[in-house]
C-alpha positions as CSV (number, residue, x, y, z in Angstrom):
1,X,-10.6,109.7,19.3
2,X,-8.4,110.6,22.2
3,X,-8.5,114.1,23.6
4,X,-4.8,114.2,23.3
5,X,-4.3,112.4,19.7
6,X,-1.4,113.6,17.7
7,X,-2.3,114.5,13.7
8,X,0.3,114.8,10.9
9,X,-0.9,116.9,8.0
10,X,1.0,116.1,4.9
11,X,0.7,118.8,2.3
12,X,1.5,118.0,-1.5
13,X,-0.4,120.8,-3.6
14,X,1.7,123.1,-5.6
15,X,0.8,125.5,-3.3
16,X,2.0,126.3,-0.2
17,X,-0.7,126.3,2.6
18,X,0.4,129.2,4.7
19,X,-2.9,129.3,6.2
20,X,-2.5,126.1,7.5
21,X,1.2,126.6,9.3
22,X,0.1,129.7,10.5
23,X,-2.7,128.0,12.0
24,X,-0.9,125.3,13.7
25,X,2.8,126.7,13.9
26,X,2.7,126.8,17.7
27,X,1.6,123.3,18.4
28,X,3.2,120.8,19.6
29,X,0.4,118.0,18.5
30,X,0.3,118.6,14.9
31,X,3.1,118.2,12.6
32,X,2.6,120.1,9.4
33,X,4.8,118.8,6.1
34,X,4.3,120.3,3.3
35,X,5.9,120.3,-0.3
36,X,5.0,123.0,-2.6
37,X,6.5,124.9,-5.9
38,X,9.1,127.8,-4.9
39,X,8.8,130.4,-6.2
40,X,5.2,130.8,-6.4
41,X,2.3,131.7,-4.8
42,X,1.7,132.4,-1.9
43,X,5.6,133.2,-1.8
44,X,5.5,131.2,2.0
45,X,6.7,128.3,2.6
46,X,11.0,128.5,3.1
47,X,13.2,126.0,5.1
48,X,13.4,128.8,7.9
49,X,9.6,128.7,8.5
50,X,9.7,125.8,10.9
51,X,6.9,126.8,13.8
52,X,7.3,128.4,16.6
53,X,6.8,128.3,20.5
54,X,6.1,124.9,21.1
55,X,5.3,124.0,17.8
56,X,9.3,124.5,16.6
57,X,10.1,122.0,14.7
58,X,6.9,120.8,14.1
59,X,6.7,122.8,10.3
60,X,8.4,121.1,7.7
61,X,8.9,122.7,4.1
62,X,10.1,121.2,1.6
63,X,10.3,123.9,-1.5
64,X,10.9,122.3,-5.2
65,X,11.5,124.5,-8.2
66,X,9.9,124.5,-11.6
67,X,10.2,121.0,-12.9
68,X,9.9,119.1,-10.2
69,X,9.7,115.6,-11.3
70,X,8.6,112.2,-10.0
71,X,11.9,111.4,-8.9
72,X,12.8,114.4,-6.0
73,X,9.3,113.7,-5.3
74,X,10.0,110.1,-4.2
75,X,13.4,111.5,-2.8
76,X,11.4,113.7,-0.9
77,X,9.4,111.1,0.6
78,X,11.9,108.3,1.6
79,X,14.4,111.4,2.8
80,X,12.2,113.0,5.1
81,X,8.4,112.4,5.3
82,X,8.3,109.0,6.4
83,X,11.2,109.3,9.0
84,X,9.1,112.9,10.2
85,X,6.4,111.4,10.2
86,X,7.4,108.2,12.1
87,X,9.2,110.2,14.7
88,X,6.1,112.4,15.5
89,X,4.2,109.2,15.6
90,X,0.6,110.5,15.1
91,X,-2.8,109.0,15.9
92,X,-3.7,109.9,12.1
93,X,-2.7,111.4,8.8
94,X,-4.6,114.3,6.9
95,X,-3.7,115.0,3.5
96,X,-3.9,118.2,1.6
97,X,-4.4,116.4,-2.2
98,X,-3.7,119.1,-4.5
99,X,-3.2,117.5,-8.3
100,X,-2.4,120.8,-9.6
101,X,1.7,119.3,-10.0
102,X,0.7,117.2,-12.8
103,X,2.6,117.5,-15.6
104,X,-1.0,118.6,-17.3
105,X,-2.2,120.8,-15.5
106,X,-2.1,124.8,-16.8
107,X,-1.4,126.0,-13.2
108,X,2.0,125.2,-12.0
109,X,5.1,124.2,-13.6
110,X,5.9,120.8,-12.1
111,X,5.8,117.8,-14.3
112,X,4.5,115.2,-12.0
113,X,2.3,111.8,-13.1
114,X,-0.1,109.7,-11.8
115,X,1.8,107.0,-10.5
116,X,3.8,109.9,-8.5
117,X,0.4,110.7,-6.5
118,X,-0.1,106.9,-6.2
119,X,3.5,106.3,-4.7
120,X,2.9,109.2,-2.0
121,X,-0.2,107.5,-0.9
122,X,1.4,104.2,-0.9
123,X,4.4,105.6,1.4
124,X,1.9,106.4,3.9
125,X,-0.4,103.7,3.9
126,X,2.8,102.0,5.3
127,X,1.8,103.4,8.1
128,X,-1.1,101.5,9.3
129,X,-3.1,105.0,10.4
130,X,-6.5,105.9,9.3
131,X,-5.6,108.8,6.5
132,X,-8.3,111.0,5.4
133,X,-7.2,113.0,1.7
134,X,-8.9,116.3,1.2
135,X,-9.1,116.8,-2.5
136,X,-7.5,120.6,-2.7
137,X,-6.0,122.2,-6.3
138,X,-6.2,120.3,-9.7
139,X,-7.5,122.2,-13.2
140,X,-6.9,119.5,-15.3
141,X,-10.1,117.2,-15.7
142,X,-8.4,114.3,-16.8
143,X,-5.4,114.3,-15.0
144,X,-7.4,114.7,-11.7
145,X,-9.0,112.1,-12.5
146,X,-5.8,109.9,-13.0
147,X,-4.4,111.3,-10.0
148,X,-6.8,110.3,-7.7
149,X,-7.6,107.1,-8.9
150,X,-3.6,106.6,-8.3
151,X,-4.2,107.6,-5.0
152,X,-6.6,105.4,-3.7
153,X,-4.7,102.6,-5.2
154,X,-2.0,103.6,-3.5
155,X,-3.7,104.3,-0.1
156,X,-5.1,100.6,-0.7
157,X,-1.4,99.3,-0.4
158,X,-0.5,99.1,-4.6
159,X,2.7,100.0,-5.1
160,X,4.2,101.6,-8.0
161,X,7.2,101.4,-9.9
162,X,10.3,103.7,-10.0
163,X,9.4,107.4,-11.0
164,X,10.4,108.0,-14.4
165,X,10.1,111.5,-14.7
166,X,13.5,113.7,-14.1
167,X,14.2,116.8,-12.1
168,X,16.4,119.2,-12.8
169,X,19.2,119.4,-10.4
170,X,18.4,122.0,-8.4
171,X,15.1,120.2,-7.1
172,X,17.4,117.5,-5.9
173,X,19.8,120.1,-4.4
174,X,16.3,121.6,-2.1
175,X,15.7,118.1,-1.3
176,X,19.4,117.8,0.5
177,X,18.8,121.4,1.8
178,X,15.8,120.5,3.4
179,X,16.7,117.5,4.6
180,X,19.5,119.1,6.5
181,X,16.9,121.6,7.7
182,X,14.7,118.9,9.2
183,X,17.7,116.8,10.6
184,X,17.7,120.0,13.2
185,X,14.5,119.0,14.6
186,X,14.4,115.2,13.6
187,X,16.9,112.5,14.7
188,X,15.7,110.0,11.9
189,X,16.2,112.3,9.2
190,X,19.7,111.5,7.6
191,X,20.9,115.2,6.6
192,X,23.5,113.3,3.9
């Protein structure tokens, strides 16, 4: 691995990790992407947090409210991960695998499926990048299971067909919000 390889850390647990934008908020070298459940713990994660010092820009939230669905999910995704991500252009991808949004999981209050985990992984597998998934929040035996089976399918180059579930409006509203947020940092995000 090069001394100066660049490393995009994509972050879909229900949970925000604030731990890991604080940790990398000032660097220029990793981008940090991350869509969590807002409101809820740990209460970080807003469009505003965006890095700092050299690492401006290079924090991108993407907050979704209680019944987020399959469908802002994949918004999410075509809107503003993949162009981030292919505008940082990194050397690799980490990915912070929580399954703790599945529609049955006690936890959280999104309503996501297993084909919704499989499609994220399928989006970047596009990118031809060795991708390493760090298995994070899930509480829901079976639906873990499901989940990350989905993923590997996905990061194997399966693809899925069109999310079925349905968000209510407002998660579609944060995905237009934050994709205006990003377009301030990243000319390949389309803020409309």
């Amino acid at each position: 691995m090069r001394q100066d390889a660049r490393v995009a850390i994509v972050d879909f647990d229900v949970h925000h990790g604030d731990g890991t934008q604080a940790t990398f908020g000032a660097r220029s070298d990793v981008l940090y992407v991350s869509l969590h459940e807002y409101p809820f713990y740990p209460g970080s994660g807003w469009l505003e947090e965006v890095g700092h010092g050299q690492g401006t820009g290079r924090t991108v939230n993407i907050p979704l409210p209680p019944g987020t669905a399959g469908d802002a999910i994949e918004a999410a995704f075509s809107r503003i991960v993949v162009p981030v991500v292919a505008d940082f252009a990194p050397d690799w991808i980490l990915v912070s695998a929580g399954y703790d949004g599945h529609r049955a999981d006690p936890l959280a209050d999104w309503v996501l499926e297993a084909n919704d985990y499989g499609r994220m992984a399928r989006h970047l597998s596009r990118f031809d990048l060795p991708v390493v998934y760090f298995l994070e929040g899930g509480y829901e035996y079976d639906a873990i299971v499901a989940s990350v089976a989905s993923t590997l399918r996905g990061g194997a180059g399966t693809d899925f067909p069109t999310p079925t579930g349905t968000s209510p409006s407002l998660a579609a509203e944060m995905v237009d919000t934050s994709a205006r947020q990003a377009a301030k940092h990243w000319r390949s995000v389309q803020a409309d």
